[in-house]
Structures are given as structure tokens and as C-alpha cells.
C-alpha positions in Angstrom: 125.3 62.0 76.4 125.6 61.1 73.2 124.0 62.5 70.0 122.1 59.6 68.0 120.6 58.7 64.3 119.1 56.1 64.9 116.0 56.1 62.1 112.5 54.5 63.6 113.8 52.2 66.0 115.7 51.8 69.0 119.0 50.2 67.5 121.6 52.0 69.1 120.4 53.8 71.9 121.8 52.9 75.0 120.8 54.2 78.6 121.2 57.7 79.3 121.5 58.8 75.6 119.6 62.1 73.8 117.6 60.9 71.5 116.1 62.8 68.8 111.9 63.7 67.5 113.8 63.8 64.3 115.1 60.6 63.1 111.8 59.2 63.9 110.3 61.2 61.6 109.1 64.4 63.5 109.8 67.5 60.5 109.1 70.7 62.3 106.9 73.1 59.8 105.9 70.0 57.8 102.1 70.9 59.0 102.0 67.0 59.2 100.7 64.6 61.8 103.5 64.6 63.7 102.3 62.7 66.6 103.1 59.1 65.3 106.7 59.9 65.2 106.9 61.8 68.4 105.2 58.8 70.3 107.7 56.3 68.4 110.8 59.0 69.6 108.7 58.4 73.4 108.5 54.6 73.0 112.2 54.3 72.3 112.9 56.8 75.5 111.3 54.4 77.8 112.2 51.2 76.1 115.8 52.2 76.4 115.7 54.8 79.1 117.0 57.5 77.3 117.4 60.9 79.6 116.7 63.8 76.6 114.3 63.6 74.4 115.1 66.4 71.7 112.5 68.5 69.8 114.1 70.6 67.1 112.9 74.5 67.4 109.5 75.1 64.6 106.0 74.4 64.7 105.3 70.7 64.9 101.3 70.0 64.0 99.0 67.2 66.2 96.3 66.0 65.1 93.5 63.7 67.0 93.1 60.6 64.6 96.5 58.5 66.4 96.0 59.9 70.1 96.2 57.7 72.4 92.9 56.6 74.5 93.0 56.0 78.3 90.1 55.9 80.6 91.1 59.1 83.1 88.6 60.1 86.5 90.4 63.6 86.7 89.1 65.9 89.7 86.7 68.6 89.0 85.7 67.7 84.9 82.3 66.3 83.8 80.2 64.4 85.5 78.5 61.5 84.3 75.1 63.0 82.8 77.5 65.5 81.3 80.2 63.5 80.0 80.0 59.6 80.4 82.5 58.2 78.9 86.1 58.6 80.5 88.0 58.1 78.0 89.8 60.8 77.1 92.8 61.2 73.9 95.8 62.2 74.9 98.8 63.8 72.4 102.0 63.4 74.2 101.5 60.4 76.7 104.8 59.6 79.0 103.5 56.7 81.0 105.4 54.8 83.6 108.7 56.6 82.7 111.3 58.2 84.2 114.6 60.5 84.5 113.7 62.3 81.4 113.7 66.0 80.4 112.1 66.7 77.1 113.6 69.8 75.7 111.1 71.4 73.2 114.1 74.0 72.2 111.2 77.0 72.0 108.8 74.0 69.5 105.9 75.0 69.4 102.9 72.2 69.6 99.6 73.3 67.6 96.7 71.0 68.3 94.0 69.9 66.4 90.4 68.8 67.7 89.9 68.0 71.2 92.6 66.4 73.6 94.4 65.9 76.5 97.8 68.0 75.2 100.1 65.7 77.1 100.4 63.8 80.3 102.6 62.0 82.9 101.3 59.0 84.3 102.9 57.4 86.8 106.0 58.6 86.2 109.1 59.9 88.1 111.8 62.5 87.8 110.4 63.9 84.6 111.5 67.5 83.3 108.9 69.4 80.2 110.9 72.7 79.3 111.1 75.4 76.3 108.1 74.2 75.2 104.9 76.4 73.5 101.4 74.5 73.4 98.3 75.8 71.1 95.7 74.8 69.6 94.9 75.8 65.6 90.7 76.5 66.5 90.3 76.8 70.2 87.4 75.9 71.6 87.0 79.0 72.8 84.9 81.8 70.3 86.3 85.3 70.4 84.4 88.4 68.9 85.5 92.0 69.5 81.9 94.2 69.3 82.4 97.3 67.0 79.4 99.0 67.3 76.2 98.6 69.7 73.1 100.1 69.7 69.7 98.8 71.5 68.6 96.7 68.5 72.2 95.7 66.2 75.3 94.8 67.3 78.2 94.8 64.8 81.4 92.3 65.7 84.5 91.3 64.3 85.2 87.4 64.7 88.8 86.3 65.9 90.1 84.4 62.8 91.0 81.4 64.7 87.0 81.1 65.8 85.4 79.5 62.9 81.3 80.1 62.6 78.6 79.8 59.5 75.7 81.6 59.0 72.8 79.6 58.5 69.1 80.7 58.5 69.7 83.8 60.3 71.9 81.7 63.4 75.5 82.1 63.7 76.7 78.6 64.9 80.2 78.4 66.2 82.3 75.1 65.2 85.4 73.7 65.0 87.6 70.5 63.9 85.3 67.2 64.7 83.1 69.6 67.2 80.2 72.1 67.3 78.3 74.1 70.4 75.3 73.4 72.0 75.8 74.9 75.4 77.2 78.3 75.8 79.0 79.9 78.5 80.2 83.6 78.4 82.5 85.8 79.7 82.8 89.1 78.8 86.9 91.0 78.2 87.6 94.9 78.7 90.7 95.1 77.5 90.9 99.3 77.8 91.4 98.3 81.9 92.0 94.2 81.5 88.7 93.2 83.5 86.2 89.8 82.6 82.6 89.9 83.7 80.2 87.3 83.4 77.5 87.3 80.5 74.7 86.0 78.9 74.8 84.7 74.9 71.3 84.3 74.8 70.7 87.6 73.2 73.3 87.2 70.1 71.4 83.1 70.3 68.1 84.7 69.9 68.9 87.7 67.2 69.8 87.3 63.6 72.4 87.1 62.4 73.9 88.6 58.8 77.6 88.3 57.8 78.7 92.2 56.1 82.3 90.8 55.3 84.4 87.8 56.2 84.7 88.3 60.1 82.5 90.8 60.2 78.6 90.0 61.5 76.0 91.9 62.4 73.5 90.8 65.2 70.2 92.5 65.6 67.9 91.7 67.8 67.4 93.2 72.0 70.7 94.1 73.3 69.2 96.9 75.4 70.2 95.7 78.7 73.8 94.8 77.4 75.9 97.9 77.8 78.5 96.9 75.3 81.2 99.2 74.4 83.6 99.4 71.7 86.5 97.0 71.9 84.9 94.5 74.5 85.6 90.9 73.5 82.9 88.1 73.9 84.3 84.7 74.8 81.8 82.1 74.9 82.4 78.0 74.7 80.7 75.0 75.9 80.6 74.6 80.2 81.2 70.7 80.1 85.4 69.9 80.6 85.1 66.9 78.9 89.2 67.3 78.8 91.7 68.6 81.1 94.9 71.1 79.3 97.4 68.7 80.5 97.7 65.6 83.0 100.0 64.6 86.2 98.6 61.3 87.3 100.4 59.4 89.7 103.6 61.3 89.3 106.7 62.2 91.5 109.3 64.7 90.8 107.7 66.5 88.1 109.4 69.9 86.7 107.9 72.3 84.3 109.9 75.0 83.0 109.8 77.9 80.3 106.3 75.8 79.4 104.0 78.6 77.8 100.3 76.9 77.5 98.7 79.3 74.9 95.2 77.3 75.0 94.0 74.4 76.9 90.5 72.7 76.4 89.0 72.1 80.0 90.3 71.9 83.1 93.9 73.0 83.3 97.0 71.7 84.4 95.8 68.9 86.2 98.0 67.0 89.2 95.9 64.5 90.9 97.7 62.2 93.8 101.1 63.5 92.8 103.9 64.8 94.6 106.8 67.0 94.3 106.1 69.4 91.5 107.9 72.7 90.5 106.4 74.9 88.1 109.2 77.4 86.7 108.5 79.9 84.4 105.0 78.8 83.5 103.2 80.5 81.0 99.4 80.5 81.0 98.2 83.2 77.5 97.4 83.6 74.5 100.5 84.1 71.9 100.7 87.5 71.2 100.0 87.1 67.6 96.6 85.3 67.9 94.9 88.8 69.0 93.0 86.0 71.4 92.6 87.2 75.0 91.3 83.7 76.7 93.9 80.9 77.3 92.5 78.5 79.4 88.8 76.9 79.0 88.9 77.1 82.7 91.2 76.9 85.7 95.5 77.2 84.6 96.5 74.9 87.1 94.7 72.5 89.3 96.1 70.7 92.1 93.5 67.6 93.7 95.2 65.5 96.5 98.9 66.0 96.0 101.5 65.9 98.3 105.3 66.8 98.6 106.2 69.9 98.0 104.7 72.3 95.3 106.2 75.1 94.2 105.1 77.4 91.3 107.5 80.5 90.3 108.4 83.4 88.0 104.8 81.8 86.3 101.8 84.4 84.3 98.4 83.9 84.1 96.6 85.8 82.0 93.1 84.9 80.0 91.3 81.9 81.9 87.5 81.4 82.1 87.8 80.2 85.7 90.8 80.3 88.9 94.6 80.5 87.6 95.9 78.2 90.4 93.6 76.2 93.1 94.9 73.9 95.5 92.7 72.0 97.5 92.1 68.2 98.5 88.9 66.1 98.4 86.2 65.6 101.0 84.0 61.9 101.0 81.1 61.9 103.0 80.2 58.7 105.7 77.4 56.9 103.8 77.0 54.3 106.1 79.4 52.3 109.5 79.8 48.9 108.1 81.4 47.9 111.1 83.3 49.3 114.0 86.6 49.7 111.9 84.9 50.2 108.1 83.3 52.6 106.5 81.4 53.2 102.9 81.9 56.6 101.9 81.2 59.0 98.6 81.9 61.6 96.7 79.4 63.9 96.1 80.5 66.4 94.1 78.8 66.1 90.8 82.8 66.4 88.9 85.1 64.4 90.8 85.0 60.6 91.5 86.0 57.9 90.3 89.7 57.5 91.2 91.1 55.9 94.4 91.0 58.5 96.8 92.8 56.5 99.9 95.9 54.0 99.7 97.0 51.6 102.8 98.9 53.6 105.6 97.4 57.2 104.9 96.4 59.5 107.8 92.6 60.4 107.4 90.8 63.5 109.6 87.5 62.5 110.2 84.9 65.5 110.7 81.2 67.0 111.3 80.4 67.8 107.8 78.6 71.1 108.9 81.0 72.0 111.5 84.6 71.4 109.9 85.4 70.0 113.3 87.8 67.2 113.5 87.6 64.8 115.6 89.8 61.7 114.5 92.9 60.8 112.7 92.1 56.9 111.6 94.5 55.5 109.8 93.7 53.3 106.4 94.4 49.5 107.1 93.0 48.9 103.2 90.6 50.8 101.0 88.5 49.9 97.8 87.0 51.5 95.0 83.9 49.5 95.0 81.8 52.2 92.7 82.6 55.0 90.6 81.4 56.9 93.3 82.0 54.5 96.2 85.2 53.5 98.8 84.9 51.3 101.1 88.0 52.0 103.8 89.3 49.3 106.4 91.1 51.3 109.5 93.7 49.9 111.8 91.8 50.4 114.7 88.2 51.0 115.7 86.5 54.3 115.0 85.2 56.7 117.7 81.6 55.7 118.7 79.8 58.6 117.9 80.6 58.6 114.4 77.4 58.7 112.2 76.4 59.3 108.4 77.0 62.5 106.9 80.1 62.9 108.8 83.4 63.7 106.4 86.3 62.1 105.9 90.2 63.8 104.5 93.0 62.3 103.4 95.6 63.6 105.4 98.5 62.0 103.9 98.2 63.1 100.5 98.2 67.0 101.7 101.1 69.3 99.9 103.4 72.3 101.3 103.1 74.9 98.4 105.2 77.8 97.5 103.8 80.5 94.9 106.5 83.5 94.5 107.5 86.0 91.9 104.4 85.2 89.7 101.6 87.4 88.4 98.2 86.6 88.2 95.5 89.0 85.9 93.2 88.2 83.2 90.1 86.0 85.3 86.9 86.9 86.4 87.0 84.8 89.5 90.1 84.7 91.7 93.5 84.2 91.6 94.8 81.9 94.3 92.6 79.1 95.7 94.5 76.7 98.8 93.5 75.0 101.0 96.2 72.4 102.6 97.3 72.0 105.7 100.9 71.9 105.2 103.5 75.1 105.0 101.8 77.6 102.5 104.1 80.6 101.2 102.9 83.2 99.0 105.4 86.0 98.6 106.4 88.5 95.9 103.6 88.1 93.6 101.1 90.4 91.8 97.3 90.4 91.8 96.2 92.3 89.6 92.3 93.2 89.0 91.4 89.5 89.9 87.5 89.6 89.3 86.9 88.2 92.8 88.9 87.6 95.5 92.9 87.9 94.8 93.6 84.9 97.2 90.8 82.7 98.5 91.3 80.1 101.6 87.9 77.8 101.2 87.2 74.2 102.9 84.0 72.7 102.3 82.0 69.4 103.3 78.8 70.5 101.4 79.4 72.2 98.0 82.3 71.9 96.2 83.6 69.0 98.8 87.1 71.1 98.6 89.2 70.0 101.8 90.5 71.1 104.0 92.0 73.4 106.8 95.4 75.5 106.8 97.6 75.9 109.3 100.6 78.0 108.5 100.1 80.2 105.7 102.5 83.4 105.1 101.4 86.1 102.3 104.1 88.4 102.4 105.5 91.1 100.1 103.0 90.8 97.8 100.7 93.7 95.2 97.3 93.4 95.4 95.9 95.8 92.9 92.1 96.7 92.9 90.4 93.0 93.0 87.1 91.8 93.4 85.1 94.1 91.3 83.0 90.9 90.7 82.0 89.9 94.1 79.4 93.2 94.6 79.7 93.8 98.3 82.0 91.4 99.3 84.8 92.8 97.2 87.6 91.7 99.8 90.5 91.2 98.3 92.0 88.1 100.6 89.0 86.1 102.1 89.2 83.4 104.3 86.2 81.9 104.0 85.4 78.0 105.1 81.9 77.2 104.7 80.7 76.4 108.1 77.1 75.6 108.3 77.1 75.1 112.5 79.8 76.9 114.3 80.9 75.1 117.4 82.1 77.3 120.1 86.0 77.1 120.8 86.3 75.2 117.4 88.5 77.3 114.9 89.1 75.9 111.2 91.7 77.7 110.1 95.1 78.8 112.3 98.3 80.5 112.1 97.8 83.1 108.6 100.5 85.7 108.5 100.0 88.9 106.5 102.7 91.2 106.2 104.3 93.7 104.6 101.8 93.5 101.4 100.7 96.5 99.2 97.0 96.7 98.5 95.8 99.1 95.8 92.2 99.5 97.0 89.4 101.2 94.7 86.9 100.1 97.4 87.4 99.2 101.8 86.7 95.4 101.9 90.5 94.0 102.1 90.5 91.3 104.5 87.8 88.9 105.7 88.1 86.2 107.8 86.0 83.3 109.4 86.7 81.3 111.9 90.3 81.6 112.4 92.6 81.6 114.9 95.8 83.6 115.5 95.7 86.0 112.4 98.1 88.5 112.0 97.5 91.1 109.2 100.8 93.6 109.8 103.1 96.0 108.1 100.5 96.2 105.2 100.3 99.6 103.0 97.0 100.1 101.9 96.3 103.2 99.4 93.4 104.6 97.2 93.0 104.2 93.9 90.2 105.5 91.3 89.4 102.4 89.3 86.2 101.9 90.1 83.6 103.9 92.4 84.0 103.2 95.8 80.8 101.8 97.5 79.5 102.8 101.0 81.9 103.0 103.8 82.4 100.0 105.7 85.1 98.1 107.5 87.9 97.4 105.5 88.6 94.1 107.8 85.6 91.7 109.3 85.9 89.5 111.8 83.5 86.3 112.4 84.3 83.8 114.9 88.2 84.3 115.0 90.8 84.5 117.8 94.0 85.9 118.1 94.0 88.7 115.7 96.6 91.3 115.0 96.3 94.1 113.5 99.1 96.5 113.6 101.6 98.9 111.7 99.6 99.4 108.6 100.2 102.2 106.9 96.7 104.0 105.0 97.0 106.1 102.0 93.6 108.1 100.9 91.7 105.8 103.7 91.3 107.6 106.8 90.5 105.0 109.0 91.6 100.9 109.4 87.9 99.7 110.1 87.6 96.1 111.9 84.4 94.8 112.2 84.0 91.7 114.4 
């Protein structure tokens, strides 16, 4: 490789040079717009297929006004009454590149306004690495409450959550945006747990400013229990952005990549394939004093394939899951023929991008069951609506297939590996899959997850999340005192399809291996599990802890509708008894 000057264009630069943010113009600790010369330095990559694009190590600042626009459908954002519009800005945009590593040399990117951070779109063999992204006024509010007592509540307002105080109302705002809609969650940092909560109270008080960053709220807090120290986080619910973007991609690596903030959904892969996620970072910097990192989910996987593996990654702060994995189910809107059918998406937050391609499998299914029972394959498919495909098969579909059945995309189904990470800091759960391919999860902690630690869903009637698994080893793993969200069902694994008419002899998950985990249980719910078949939890350690009061006894493992359990050579410390309920 060689080491180029080459100004603001692309005289010089051959194939397989490094070239660097620099001589285009990119000044770390300027506090300039940096962007127009980091998308020149990107320009001259793909125009000349440069392999190394080279940040220099500082603060580089990105502002909104020279983004670029593209029109993105990205799984699970806003729907259309929410959000209309599609198109989205986007900072760093790599599209139809490839065999690049950008090396960020520890840079860190501080973003301004609303935006996608950066994205690969239909790329290949890209590498992001050493690389910090934040942005200068979240769109997240912070406030730490001092003091409470039934009628005042005194706070202390991050600095990077701007506010005024007009007429009595604190209104929350921020560069080219202000709040309408509020959702909060609630942070205990003296034990690192996140609650749900309500704003309405501090909406409906008044509200008096007693020094900069300092406000006191009166008005009815008596049914708030607010202590000391607890930190409100409240922003608006619609994602009309995502963190970051893999559209398209193959070959993706992320590595030493330390997302500090990230508007909307998170790290978004949508019909990719072959990621790997080393090293991932997903918190607030240290020195922002901010405890919320991501808007809502840290990474997001919608109908990927390949292989996906995320390692020696944190998660820490998010408003919603750290990592879900899932695929998409359409419903049968109407048999245009023997071989065609017009299907939908239903889910209110993800349509609009082509969901089948020529030559993919497809499992088609009872909606309310989650029974299969068909594996067309695509002859053509086409996006004839925003919410609408209409899908040619090779061959002619079984005869009792009706409207309201489901249809998966079979092909575009990933393996996934998650090792050596820890996941804290959420109020909902931790792991999320649901893929039918090779599922690992080893070596990793869980530690007080809100609700379940590791979730395994599939759903043709809410969320539309597909599908089954089939060979899924959690091994080695901490599990420390999760699900003090979920009330009752507190288990800290769940595997939990939502089947709305069980057919007998019809299992929708298979072949789950857990083994040789410790859980750290403040309550008995560990394991529940519906409709499975062949489940083995082994070798487990399971031992008491005081977090939280215990509730009633009660099985620590149910049963419903599964075959082929196991349950063996645990080990109980402070439990007297391994309940199974089934």
C-alpha cells in the first residue's frame, strides 16, 4: 500500500492504495462540517478502489445540512401514519463498494441533528474498525432526580439534554428537533436496573428552573416512588431513523466500533449476509455521565443469511433489546392462481422492501398454528405495493392453502454465533433469535436483563417475527438475576412461540441444548418452554441470590406442549428443590 497526498481529487490513486480523510480536507478537532470531505475521501475510494480509507485519531464533527438522502424501508421503524416519508439522511454512505476497511484510528464521529450515522449499501467485503460514534445532543433527555416528595421533585438535567422553561412547561429540544411524544424509562444506577415509566406527571406539573440544570417540578408525584440518584430517560417512540444501516451487504466486519448514541432502531442488517461483529461497543462514553445509548434495540438483524457472528461485544443503556434476530412473516391475502400468491405485511413497522428474490426456499404455514406445511420455491416475486408481493412459484401450491395462511423466506435465514459478550443495561431482554439455522450462544453474561435474558419468539400474528429454530446450544453462559420486569413470568430463558391453536404432534421449535450455564436466581422461574421438542436443560448450577424478594414458590421449569425433555445433573444452591411443571 502506498501512502498518498493527493489533495481533493483522485489523481494518483491507483487500485489497492490507502487513501487519506485528510488531504480531502477532513481536520480532526476543527469542530467543522467535516462530512463534505469525508464523502469526497469515500467517492475517490470507490472511484478508484482504494482498500484503506484513513481517519486520523481526534474528534471529527457531522453535521446534517450535506447528508446524503436515500429512500430506506428498514424493518421494524415507523410506520406510515407515524413517519411517511422514507427518506432518511445518512452521514457516512458506502454504496455499491467494496474490499475496503476504514480505519477510524480511535476518531471519534460526533453527530449533529437527526441521521442515519453511516451505512453499507450493497456492498461487499467491507471492514469499519477503531471507530467511536456520538452524537453532541442526543435525542434522548436524561435527568438525575435529587430530591422527591409527594408534591416537588427536584432534578439535575444531563448537560448534553438541552430544555427551556416556558410558561411553567419544561420542553425538551435539540438541533432542528423538539418532543411531542414521550416515552420513558426509568435508570437505578445503585443496582443497574430500567423500569418502565410514565412522564405525564413531570408533563402536567410546573416547572421552575433554581440554577442552570437544576429544575424543580411540582405537581402529584405520589404514586412515583422516586429515590435519590434514579435517572429519567424519556424521548419520542417514533424510529424515524435507524443507528446505522447494512442493506444489501456481504462480508461485512465490524470491529473495536463503540456506538455511544444511536437515534432509532440500531444497527440495522436487512437481507445481508456474512456479518461479524468484533468488539462492538454499545454505551455511553464514560464522560457524558449519560446512562442510555441506544433509542432502541443495539443491533437488529431482519432477513439475513450467512453466517453471523457477534463477539467480545457490550451492551449497556438501550431503551429496547440489545441484539434480536428474527426473519419476517407475510400473510396469504388472496390465491391468484394455483402457482401465485398476493401476500402482506402486516406489521404496522416493516414493509416496503422486497422481501422474496427468484430461487429462494419459502415455508408456508397456519398462521395460528406455526405448522408448516410446504416448502414452494420462488419462480419470480414483485413488490407491487408498499405493503404488497405478489410471488410466482415453480410449481403449484398445495390445495388447501387459503388466506390468512403465512408465508417465510427460508433462504434468507442466518447461522448465528454470540460468545464472550455481555449484555446489561435494558429493560426488556437481552437476546432475541429466532432462525432456523445453527444458533450458539456460549460464554456470555446476562446480567439483570429487565425481562427475559434470552428470548426464542416466532409469530404470524403480532410482531410477524419468523420463525422456528432448530439447533440452538446455550452453553457456559452467567445468567444473573433477570426478568425483574416480567411480574410472574420472570423466567430467565423463555421459549415462547406464540401459538394461537396447538395441533397435536406438531412441535415449533426442536433440538435446544442447555448446559453447563450458571444462573444467579433472586426468584424460581428459570426456564419456560412451549411447544418444543427434544430439550435438554443439563449440567446447569443454579444458586440464590438476595436481589430482589423472591415471589411464591413455584416451578422453576414449565413445560407446555413439549417432548423429549431432559433434565438432569443440575446442581441447586439455596433452592431445595428443581420444580418441573408440565
Amino acid at each position: 500500500m502506498s501512502w498518498l497526498t493527493v489533495g481533493v481529487s483522485a489523481q494518483g490513486v491507483t487500485p489497492g492504495d490507502t487513501v487519506r480523510a485528510s488531504d480531502f480536507g477532513a481536520k480532526a478537532g476543527s469542530y467543522e462540517d467535516a462530512l463534505p470531505a469525508l464523502q469526497r475521501a469515500i467517492a475517490v475510494c470507490k472511484e478508484k478502489k482504494a482498500t484503506v480509507l484513513l481517519l486520523d485519531s481526534g474528534r471529527y464533527d457531522i453535521w446534517p445540512e450535506h447528508a446524503a438522502v436515500r429512500e430506506y424501508f428498514i424493518s421494524n421503524t415507523s410506520s406510515e401514519t407515524e413517519c411517511p416519508s422514507k427518506l432518511k439522511k445518512v452521514g457516512l454512505l458506502f454504496e455499491g463498494m467494496e474490499n475496503l476497511t476504514v480505519e477510524g484510528n480511535g476518531a471519534l464521529l460526533m453527530f449533529h441533528g437527526k441521521m442515519i450515522t453511516w451505512a453499507m449499501d450493497r456492498c461487499r467485503n467491507m471492514t469499519l474498525q477503531h471507530l467511536d460514534v456520538d452524537f453532541e445532543r442526543p435525542s434522548m433527555s436524561e435527568m438525575t432526580i435529587l430530591s422527591a416528595a409527594d408534591s416537588t421533585v427536584n432534578v439535575s438535567v444531563n448537560p448534553d439534554s438541552r430544555y427551556e422553561i416556558a410558561g411553567g412547561q419544561l420542553r425538551w429540544y435539540g438541533e432542528g428537533w423538539g418532543m411531542r411524544h414521550f416515552h420513558a424509562i426509568r435508570v437505578r444506577p445503585a443496582d443497574n436496573t430500567l423500569w418502565y415509566d410514565n412522564w405525564q406527571p413531570f408533563e402536567k406539573s410546573r416547572a421552575m428552573q433554581l440554577a442552570p440544570g437544576t429544575v424543580r417540578f411540582s405537581g402529584d408525584f405520589r404514586k412515583r416512588r422516586f429515590v435519590p440518584g434514579d435517572v429519567i430517560s424519556v424521548r419520542d417512540p417514533i424510529r424515524d431513523h435507524v443507528g446505522a444501516f447494512v442493506n444489501r451487504s456481504t462480508n461485512v466486519r465490524l470491529k473495536n466500533v463503540r456506538m455511544h448514541y444511536m437515534h432509532g432502531l440500531g444497527i440495522v442488517a436487512q437481507f445481508s449476509e456474512n456479518l461479524h461483529y468484533d468488539g462492538v461497543v454499545v454505551m455511553p462514553r464514560e464522560e457524558s455521565g449519560r446512562r442510555i445509548a441506544a433509542f432502541a434495540d443495539g443491533m437488529h438483524f431482519s432477513g439475513c443469511r450467512g453466517q453471523i457472528t457477534i463477539e467480545n461485544s457490550r451492551f449497556n443503556g438501550s431503551h429496547d433489546d440489545p441484539v434480536n434476530v428474527h426473519g419476517t412473516h407475510l400473510i396469504v391475502q388472496e390465491v391468484v392462481s394455483p402457482g401465485k400468491l398476493r401476500v402482506r405485511f402486516m406489521h404496522a413497522q416493516t414493509y416496503g422492501m422486497e422481501a422474496f428474490f427468484p430461487g429462494d426456499s419459502t415455508a408456508l404455514l397456519d398462521a395460528a398454528s406455526l405448522r408448516i406445511y410446504a416448502f414452494p420455491v420462488i419462480k419470480s416475486a414483485r413488490l407491487v405495493s408498499e405493503r404488497e408481493m405478489e410471488l410466482t412459484f415453480e410449481s403449484p401450491l398445495p390445495a388447501g392453502i387459503k388466506p390468512g395462511d403465512a408465508v417465510e423466506n427460508v433462504t434468507w435465514t442466518p447461522s448465528l454465533t454470540v460468545r464472550n459478550c455481555r449484555f446489561e443495561g435494558t429493560n426488556t431482554r437481552g437476546l432475541l433469535v429466532t432462525t432456523r439455522r445453527k444458533v450458539l450462544i456460549e460464554n456470555n453474561v446476562f446480567y439483570r436483563t429487565g425481562m427475559h435474558a434470552i428470548l426464542i419468539a416466532n409469530d404470524a400474528s403480532g410482531w410477524y417475527e419468523s420463525g422456528p429454530v432448530q439447533d440452538v446450544t446455550i452453553r457456559g453462559n452467567e445468567f444473573r438475576e433477570c426478568g425483574y420486569n416480567r411480574g410472574g413470568h420472570n423466567f430467565t430463558i423463555a421459549i415462547e412461540p406464540e401459538v394461537k391453536k396447538a395441533v397435536p404432534g406438531h412441535y415449533v421449535h426442536r433440538n435446544i441444548r442447555i448446559t453447563g450455564n450458571t444462573f444467579a436466581q433472586y426468584d424460581y422461574p428459570v426456564l419456560f418452554a412451549r411447544s418444543t421438542d427434544r430439550l435438554t436443560f443439563t449440567g446447569n448450577r443454579i444458586e440464590r441470590t438476595q436481589f430482589m424478594p423472591a415471589g411464591p414458590v413455584r416451578a422453576s421449569i414449565v413445560l407446555q406442549g413439549c417432548r423429549g425433555v431432559t433434565v438432569k445433573g443440575n446442581t441447586l444452591h439455596g433452592f431445595e428443590k428443581l420444580n418441573v411443571d408440565q
